[in-house]
C-alpha positions in Angstrom: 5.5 -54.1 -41.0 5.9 -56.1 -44.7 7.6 -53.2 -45.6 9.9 -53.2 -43.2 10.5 -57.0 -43.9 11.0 -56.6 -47.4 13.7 -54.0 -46.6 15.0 -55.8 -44.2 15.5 -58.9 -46.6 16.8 -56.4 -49.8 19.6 -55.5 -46.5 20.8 -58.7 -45.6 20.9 -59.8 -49.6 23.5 -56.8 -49.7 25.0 -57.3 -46.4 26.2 -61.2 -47.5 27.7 -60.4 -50.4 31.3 -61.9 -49.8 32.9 -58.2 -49.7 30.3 -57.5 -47.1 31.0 -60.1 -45.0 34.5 -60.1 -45.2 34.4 -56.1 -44.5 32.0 -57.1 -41.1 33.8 -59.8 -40.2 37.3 -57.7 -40.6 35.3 -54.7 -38.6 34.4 -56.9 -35.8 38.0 -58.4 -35.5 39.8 -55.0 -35.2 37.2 -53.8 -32.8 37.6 -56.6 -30.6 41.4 -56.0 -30.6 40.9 -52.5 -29.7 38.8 -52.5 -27.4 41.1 -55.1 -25.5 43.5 -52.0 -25.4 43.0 -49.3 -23.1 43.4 -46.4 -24.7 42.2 -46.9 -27.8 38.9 -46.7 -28.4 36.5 -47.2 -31.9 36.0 -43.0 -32.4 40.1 -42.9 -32.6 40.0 -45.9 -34.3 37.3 -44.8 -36.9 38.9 -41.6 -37.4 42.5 -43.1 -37.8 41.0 -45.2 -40.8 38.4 -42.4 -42.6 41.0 -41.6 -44.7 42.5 -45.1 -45.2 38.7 -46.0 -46.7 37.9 -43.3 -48.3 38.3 -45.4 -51.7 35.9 -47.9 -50.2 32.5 -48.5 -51.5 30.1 -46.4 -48.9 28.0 -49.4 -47.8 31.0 -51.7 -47.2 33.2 -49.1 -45.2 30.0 -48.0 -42.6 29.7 -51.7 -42.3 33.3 -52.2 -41.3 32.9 -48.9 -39.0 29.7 -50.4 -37.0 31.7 -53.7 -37.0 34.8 -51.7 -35.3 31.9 -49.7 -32.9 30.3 -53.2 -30.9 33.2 -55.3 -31.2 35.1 -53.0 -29.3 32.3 -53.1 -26.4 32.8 -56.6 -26.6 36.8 -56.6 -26.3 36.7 -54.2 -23.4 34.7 -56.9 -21.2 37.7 -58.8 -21.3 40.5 -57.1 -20.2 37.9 -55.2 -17.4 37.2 -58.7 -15.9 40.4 -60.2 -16.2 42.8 -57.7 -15.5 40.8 -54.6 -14.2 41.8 -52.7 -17.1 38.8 -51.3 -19.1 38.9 -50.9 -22.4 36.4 -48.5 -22.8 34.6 -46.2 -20.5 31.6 -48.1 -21.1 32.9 -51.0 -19.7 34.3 -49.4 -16.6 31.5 -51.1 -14.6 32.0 -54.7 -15.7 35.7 -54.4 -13.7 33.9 -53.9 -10.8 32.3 -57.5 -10.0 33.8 -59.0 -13.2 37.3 -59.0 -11.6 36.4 -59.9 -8.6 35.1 -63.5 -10.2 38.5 -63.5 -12.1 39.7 -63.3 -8.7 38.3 -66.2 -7.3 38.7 -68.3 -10.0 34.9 -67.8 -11.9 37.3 -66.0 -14.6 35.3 -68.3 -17.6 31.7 -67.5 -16.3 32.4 -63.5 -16.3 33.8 -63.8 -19.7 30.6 -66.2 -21.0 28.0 -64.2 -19.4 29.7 -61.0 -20.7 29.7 -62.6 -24.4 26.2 -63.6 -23.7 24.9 -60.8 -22.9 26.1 -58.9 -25.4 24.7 -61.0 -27.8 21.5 -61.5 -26.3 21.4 -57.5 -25.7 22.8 -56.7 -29.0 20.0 -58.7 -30.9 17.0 -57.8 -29.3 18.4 -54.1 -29.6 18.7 -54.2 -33.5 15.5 -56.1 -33.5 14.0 -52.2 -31.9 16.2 -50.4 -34.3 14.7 -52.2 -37.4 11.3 -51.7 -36.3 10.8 -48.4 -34.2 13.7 -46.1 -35.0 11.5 -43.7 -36.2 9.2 -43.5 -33.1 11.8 -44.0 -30.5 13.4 -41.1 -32.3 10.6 -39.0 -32.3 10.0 -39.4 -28.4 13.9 -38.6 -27.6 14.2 -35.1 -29.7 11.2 -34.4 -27.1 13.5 -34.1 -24.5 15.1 -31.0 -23.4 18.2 -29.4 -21.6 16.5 -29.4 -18.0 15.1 -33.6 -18.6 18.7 -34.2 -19.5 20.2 -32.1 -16.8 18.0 -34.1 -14.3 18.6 -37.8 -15.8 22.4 -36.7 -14.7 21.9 -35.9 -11.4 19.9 -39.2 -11.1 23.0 -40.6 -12.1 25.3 -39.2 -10.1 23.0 -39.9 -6.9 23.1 -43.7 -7.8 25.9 -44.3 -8.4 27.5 -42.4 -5.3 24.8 -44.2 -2.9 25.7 -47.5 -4.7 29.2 -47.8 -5.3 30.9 -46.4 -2.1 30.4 -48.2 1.4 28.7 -45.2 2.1 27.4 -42.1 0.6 29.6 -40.0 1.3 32.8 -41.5 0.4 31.0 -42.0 -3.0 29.5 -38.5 -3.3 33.2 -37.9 -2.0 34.7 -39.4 -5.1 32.2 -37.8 -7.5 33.2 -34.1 -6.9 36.7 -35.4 -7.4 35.8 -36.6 -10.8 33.5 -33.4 -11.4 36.5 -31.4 -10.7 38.7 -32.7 -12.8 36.2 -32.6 -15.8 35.6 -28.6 -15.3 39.5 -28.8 -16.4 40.2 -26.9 -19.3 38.7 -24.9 -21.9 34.6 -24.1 -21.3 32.4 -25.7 -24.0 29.9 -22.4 -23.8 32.0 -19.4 -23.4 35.4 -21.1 -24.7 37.3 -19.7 -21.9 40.0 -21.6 -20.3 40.0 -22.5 -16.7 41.6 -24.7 -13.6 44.8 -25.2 -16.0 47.4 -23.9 -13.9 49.0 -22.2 -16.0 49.6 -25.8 -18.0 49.2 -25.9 -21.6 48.3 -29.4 -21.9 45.2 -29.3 -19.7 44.0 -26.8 -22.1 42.0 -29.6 -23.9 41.2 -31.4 -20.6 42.5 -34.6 -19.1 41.3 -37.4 -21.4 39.0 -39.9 -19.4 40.3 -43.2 -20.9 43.6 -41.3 -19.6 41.7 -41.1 -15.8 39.9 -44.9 -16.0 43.7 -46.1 -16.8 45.4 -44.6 -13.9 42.4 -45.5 -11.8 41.7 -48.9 -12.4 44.9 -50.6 -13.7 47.8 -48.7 -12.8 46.1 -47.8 -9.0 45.2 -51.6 -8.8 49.0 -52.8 -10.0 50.4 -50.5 -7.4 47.9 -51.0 -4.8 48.4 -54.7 -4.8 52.2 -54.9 -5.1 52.0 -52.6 -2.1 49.3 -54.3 0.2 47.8 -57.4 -1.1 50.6 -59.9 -1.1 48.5 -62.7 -2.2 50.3 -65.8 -3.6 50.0 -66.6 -7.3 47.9 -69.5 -7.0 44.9 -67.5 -5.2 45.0 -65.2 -7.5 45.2 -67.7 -10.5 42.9 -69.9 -9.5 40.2 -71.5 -12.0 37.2 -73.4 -11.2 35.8 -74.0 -14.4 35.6 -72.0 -18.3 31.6 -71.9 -18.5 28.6 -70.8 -16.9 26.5 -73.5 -14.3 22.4 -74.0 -14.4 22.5 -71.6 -11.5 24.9 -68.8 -13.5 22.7 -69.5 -16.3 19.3 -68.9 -14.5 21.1 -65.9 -13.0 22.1 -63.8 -15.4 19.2 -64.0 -18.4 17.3 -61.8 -16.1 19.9 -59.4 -15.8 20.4 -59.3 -19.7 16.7 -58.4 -20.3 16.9 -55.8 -17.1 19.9 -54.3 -18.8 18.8 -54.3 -22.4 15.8 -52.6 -21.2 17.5 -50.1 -19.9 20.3 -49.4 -22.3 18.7 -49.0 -25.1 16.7 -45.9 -24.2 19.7 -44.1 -23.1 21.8 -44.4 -26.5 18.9 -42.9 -28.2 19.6 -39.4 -26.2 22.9 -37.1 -25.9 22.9 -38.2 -22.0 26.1 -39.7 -21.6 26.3 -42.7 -23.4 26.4 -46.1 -22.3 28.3 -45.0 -19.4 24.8 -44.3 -17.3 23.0 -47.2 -18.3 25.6 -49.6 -17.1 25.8 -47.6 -13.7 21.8 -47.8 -13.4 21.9 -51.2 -14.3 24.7 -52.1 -11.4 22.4 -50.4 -9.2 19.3 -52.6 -10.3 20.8 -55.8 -10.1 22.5 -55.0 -6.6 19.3 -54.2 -5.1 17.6 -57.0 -6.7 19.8 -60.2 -6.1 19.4 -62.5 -4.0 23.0 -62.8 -3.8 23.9 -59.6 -2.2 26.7 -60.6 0.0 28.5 -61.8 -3.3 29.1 -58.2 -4.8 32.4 -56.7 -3.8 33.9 -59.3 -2.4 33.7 -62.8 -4.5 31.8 -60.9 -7.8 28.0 -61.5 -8.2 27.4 -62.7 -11.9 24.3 -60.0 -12.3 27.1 -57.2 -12.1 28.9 -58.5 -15.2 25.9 -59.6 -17.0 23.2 -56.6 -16.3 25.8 -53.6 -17.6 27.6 -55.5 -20.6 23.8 -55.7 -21.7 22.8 -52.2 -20.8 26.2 -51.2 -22.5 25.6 -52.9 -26.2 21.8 -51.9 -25.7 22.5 -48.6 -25.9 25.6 -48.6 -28.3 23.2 -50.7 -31.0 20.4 -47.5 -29.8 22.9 -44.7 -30.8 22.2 -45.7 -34.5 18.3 -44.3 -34.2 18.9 -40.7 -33.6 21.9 -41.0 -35.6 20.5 -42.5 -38.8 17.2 -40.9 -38.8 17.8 -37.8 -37.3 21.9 -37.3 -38.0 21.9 -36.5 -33.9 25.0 -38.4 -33.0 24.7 -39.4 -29.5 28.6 -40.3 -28.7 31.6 -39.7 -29.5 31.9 -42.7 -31.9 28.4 -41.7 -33.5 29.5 -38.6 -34.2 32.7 -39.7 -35.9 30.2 -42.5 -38.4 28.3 -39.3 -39.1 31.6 -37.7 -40.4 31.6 -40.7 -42.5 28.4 -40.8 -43.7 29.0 -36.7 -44.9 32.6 -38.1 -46.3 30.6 -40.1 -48.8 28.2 -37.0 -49.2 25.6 -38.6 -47.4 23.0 -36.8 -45.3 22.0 -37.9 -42.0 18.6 -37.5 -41.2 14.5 -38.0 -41.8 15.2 -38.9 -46.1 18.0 -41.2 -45.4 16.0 -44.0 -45.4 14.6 -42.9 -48.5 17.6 -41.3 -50.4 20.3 -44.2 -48.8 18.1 -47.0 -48.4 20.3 -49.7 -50.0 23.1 -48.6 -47.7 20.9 -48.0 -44.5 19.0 -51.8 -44.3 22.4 -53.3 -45.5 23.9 -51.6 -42.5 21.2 -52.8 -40.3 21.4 -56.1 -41.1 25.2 -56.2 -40.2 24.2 -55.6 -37.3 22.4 -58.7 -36.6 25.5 -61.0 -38.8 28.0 -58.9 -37.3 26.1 -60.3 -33.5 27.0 -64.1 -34.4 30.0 -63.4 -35.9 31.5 -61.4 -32.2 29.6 -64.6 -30.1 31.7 -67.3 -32.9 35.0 -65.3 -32.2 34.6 -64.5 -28.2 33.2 -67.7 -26.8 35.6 -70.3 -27.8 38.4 -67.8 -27.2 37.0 -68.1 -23.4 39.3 -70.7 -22.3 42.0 -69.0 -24.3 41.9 -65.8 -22.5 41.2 -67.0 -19.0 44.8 -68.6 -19.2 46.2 -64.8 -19.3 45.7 -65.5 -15.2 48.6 -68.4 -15.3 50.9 -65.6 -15.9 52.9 -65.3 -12.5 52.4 -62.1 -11.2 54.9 -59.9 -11.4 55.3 -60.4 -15.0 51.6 -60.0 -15.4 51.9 -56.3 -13.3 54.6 -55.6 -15.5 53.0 -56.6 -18.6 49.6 -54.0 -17.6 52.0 -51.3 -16.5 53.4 -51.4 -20.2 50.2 -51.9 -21.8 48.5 -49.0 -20.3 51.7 -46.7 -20.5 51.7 -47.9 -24.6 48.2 -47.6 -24.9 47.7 -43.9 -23.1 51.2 -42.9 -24.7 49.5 -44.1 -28.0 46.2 -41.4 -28.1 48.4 -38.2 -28.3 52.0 -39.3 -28.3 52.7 -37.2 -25.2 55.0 -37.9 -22.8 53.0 -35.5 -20.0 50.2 -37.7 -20.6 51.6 -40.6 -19.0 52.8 -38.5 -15.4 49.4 -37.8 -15.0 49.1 -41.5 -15.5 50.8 -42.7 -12.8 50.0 -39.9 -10.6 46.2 -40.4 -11.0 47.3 -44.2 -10.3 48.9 -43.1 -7.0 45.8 -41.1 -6.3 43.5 -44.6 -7.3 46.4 -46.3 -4.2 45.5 -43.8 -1.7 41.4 -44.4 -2.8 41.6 -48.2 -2.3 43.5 -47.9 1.0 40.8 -45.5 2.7 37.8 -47.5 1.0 36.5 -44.5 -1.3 35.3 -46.0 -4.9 36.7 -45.1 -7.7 34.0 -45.5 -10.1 32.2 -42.7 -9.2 35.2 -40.6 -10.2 34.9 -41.8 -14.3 31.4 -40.8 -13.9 31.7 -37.2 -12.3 34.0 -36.8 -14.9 32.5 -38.1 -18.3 28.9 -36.1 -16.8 29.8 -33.4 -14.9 31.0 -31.2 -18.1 27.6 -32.3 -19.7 25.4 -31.6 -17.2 26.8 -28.4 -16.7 26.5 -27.5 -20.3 22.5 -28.6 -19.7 21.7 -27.1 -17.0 23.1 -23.2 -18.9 21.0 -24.7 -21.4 18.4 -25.2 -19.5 18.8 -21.8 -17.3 19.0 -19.8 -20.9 15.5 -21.5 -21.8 13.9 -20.4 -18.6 15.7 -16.8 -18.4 17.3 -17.4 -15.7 14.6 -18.7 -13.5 14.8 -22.4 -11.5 11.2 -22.6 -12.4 11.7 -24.2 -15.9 12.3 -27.5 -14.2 8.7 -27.7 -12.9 7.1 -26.2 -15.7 7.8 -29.2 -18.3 6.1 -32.0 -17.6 8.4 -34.5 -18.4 11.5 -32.6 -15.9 8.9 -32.6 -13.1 8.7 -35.9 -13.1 13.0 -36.5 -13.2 12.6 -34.0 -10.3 10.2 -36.2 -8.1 12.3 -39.2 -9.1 15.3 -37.3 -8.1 13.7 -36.3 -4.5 12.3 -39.9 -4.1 15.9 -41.4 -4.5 17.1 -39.0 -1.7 14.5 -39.4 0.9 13.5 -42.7 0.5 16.6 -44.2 1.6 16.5 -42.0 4.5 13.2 -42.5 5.3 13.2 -46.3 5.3 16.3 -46.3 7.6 14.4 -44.3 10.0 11.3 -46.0 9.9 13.5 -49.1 10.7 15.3 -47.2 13.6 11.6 -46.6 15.0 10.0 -50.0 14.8 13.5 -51.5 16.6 12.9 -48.8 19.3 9.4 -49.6 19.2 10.1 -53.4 19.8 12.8 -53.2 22.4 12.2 -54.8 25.7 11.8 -52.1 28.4 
């Protein structure tokens, strides 16, 4: 532990050198701007500028990438709860209630507890990094093809029994979005499949590409169509910050969803997008407030997944540093980095790198306040985007999502799938089938199919491999549990109202 500290101390007397700072500060700024626009993301981002810093001194360019990486979850809070449009996948879930406040004029408290939350989650998340990155690590390479395959499948059965007004509209939605990510060429055998015949789904349809057509262009359209709400409804503002009740609300959900997060960035399981999900689920079966979600936005839906969501991006850096396992896309584009500068990822970083590593971790922990400094006063500031009357305000998301899609490959077939996924995202809202489920089956689906070959290949072909490893039994009796026990409640309920009935 005092050698920890002591390298902990060398890291931050690197880290606020006035180059540092200004790198992490810079880092932070861009990320937040990027992650306000949909589209963009920190791994395009990151890759855009590799070559744009390859001049820079090592430790002061990884600083400015990891600045770019969480101030991007940050930025993508904002545009999710005020104008449905997430940034990043891993935001996706924080549109769901956090719009809804917007909607009813609680745009300030989504945006606080958001901030918040990812500081509060961001914090205690480096705090794990700096002291068990190499045991965490250790426990996570344990895990295999069939564990992973099963933590998936978890997912996908919460978030279809959670998100849709019933199961199967969400399992409904799900299979839409798992068919749309079997699209295009095969990771394993690299043949190419469900194109068509169309050149440009060789590569599969991009899912910032999906979550854009979904959520903002399917909500623009929806609403012009059937909504017809006047401006002030939709405008209205109560207040900028959070009450004593808000307050007392949502810590909980910030430990809840740190807790959670930051186990899932440490393994290739799909990001911070199953965290966040899990963590919807939690805090929807755990308020006290459950009338409030879906319809006027219940503060623990914003605050439990923007948690779980920098949890587990501030997790990616333990397999990452100490094992040079990149567990997301933006990870694996930092590792590119790191092998840029001709560093090695992995077990002797700490040893070879160690200037560099503790300087980076301590960023972490500067670059924290600095996000909180730049996001919280800027609270009031961005809640006035709802003042904008609403047509121009459609208008202004319909360009902002056609730019920002247009902008990842500059092609103009890109943006027809747009708006025909947004007319699909129309027809979802008017039936009542959820949407979110769709992102999910489609950022998973391709992964837990890769597993599960994996995981068939280990066990030559027989099903048995998932009972044989201890650690997949269990997923599997978690995975049963979550189907039956839903079922079984219901119809022990059924029997004690026939039970009680007056004959």
């Amino acid at each position: 532990m005092l050698e920890t500290w002591t390298h902990l101390m060398g890291g931050f007397a690197t880290a606020i050198s006035p180059v540092n700072l200004l790198w992490a500060f810079v880092g932070c700024a861009v990320g937040t701007a990027i992650g306000v626009l949909p589209g963009l993301g920190p791994a395009v981002t990151v890759a855009m500028l590799l070559p744009i810093t390859s001049q820079v001194e090592p430790t002061a360019s990884m600083i400015f990438f990891a600045g770019i990486y969480y101030g991007a979850m940050y930025g993508g809070s904002t545009t999710s709860i005020l104008l449905n449009t997430p940034g990043e996948t891993g935001t996706m879930v924080t549109a769901l209630e956090g719009f809804k406040m917007a909607r009813s004029g609680r745009a300030g408290a989504a945006l606080a507890t958001a901030a918040i939350g990812s500081f509060v989650a961001g914090t205690i998340a480096t705090v794990l990094v700096t002291l068990f990155a190499p045991i965490v690590a250790e426990h996570a390479v344990k895990l295999g093809p069939p564990e992973y395959f099963l933590l998936m499948v978890l997912a996908f059965l919460t978030v279809s029994a959670v998100l849709g007004k019933s199961t199967l509209r969400g399992l409904t939605a799900l299979f839409l979005g798992l068919g749309a990510g079997l699209i295009g060429m095969d990771q394993i055998s690299g043949q190419v499949r469900y194109t068509a015949g169309i050149p440009e789904f060789m590569d599969g349809i991009e899912v910032v590409l999906i979550a854009v057509g979904l959520f903002a262009v399917g909500e623009v359209i929806y609403n012009a169509m059937y909504e017809g709400r006047s401006v002030t409804e939709m405008n209205r503002l109560n207040k900028v910050h959070m009450t004593g009740s808000e307050w007392r609300r949502s810590w909980p959900a910030w430990l809840r969803g740190t807790a959670l997060g930051f186990p899932f960035g440490t393994i290739p399981a799909g990001g911070s997008e199953i965290p966040t999900f899990l963590s919807y689920a939690t805090e929807k079966k755990l308020s006290k407030h459950k009338n409030e979600f879906g319809t006027v936005g219940a503060i623990e839906g914003v605050a439990g997944p923007e948690a779980a969501n920098n949890s587990a991006v501030t997790a990616t850096l333990v397999p990452l540093l100490t094992l040079g396992i990149p567990t997301s896309v933006t990870a694996a584009i930092l590792l590119s980095a790191l092998q840029n500068y001709g560093i090695q990822a992995g077990p002797q970083l700490f040893e070879t790198s160690s200037t560099m590593v503790w300087a980076l971790i301590a960023s972490l922990y500067i670059g924290n306040v600095m996000l909180l400094i730049l996001n919280l006063p800027l609270v009031g500031l961005w809640v006035k985007l709802l003042k904008i009357p609403r047509p121009q305000l459609y208008a202004g998301i319909l360009i902002f999502a056609t730019v920002g899609v247009y902008g990842m490959r500059q092609s103009s077939f890109d943006l027809f799938v747009m708006y025909g996924i947004g007319l699909l995202g129309v027809l979802m809202r008017r039936y009542d089938f959820p949407v979110a489920p769709v992102i999910v089956g489609m950022i998973l689906g391709p992964l837990a199919e890769a597993q599960l070959r994996n995981a068939m290949s280990i066990g030559e072909g027989k099903w048995g491999v998932f009972v044989e490893r201890p650690a997949s039994l269990f997923l599997l009796v978690v995975v049963a549990l979550v189907l039956l026990l839903p079922r079984l409640a219901r119809l022990w309920q059924r029997r004690n109202a026939a039970g009680g009935a007056p004959v």
